[in-house]
N, C-alpha and C positions, 0 to 999 in steps of 0.2 A: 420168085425167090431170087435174092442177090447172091452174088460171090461169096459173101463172107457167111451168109446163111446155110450156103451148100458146104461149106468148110465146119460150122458147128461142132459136127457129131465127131469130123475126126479129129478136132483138137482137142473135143473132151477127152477122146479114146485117150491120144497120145499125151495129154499133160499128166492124165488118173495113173501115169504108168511108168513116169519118169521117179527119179529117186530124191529129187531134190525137192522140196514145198515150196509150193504156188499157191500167193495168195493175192486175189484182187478184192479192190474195195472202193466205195465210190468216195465223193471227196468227204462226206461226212461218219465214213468208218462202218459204214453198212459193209459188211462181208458180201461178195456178189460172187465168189467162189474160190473153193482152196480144194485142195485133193489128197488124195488120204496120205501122202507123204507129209504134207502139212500136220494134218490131224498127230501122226506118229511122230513128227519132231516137239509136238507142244507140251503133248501127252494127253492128249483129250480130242474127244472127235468131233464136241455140240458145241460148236461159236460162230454166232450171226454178226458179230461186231467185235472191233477191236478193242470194247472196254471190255466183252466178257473174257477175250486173251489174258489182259490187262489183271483183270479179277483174279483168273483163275491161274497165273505164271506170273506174274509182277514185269508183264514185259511190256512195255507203254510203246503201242505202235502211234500213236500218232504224233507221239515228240521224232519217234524213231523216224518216219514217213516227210514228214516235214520239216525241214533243217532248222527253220526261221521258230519251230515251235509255236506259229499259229493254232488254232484250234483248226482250222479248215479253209482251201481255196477260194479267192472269190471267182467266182464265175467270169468265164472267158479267158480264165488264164492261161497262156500260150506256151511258158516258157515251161520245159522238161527237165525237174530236179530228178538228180541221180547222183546216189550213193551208194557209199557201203561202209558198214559197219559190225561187228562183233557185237551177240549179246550172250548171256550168261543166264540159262534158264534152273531151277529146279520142281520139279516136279513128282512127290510123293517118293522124296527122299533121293531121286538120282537129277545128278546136275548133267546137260549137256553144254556145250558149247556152238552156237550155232552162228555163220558167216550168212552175212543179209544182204543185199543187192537190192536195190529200192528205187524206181523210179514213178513219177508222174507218166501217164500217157492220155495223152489231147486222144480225143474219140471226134471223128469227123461226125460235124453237122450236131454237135453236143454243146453245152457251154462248161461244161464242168470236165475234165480227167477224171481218171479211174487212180488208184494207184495199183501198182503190181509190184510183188515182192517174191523174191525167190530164195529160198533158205538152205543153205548145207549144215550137214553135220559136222564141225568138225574136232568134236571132243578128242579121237584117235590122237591127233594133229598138239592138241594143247598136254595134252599129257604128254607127249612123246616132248616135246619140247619144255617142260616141265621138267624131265629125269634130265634131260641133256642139261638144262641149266641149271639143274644140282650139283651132275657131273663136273660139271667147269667150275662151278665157287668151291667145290670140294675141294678140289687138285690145288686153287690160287690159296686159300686159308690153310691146307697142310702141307703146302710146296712139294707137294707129290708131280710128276707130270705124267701119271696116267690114271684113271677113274676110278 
């Protein structure tokens, strides 16, 4: 058994536990593992691939995952694309706001990367910023200077 073997179980532990969604996928959008904070930001817990996201949220990870919007890396590629971007999901009537963090990661002695994604909530965040940029066009359109 290698290092990284002996490590397995307790990164499962500790990703299954964290609050943010974790989602890895190989370079052709097979899901290869997310955790149930994932599942709770999409709004559904059955998806093997980023089209059935896609299907079932209108949220296209593979444009999202790859800048260049190829359909997929070719093999050997070295270099580590890394972003971040805001998307905009609804799901059975409630919309969230979710902050993405997206990289390529080279897997030694592999020809392909995986990609890894990691997702916040941060609706709280866009509404709150939302009343405050009511507040301020209020005040400039009835030359009030307080909200």
């Amino acid at each position: 058994m290698n290092a990284l073997e002996q490590f397995t179980p307790l990164m499962d532990a500790v990703i299954s536990h964290i609050h943010d969604g974790v989602i890895l996928t190989d370079y052709k959008g097979k899901v290869l593992f997310h955790n149930p904070a994932a599942d709770e930001l999409l709004g559904f817990p059955r998806f093997d691939s980023v089209g059935a996201i896609e299907k079932s949220t209108g949220f296209d990870l593979r444009k999202s995952l790859i800048p260049s919007g190829d359909a997929s890396l070719p093999a050997g590629r070295t270099l580590i694309n890394k972003h971040r971007f805001e998307q905009r999901i609804t799901r059975d009537g409630k919309t969230r706001f979710l902050e993405v963090h997206s990289s390529t990661v080279p897997l030694p002695g592999k020809p392909s990367p995986i990609h890894l994604m990691v997702m916040s909530d941060i609706t709280d965040r866009r509404r709150l910023q939302s009343v405050l940029n009511e507040n301020r066009i209020s005040g400039l359109v009835t030359g009030s200077s307080h909200g």
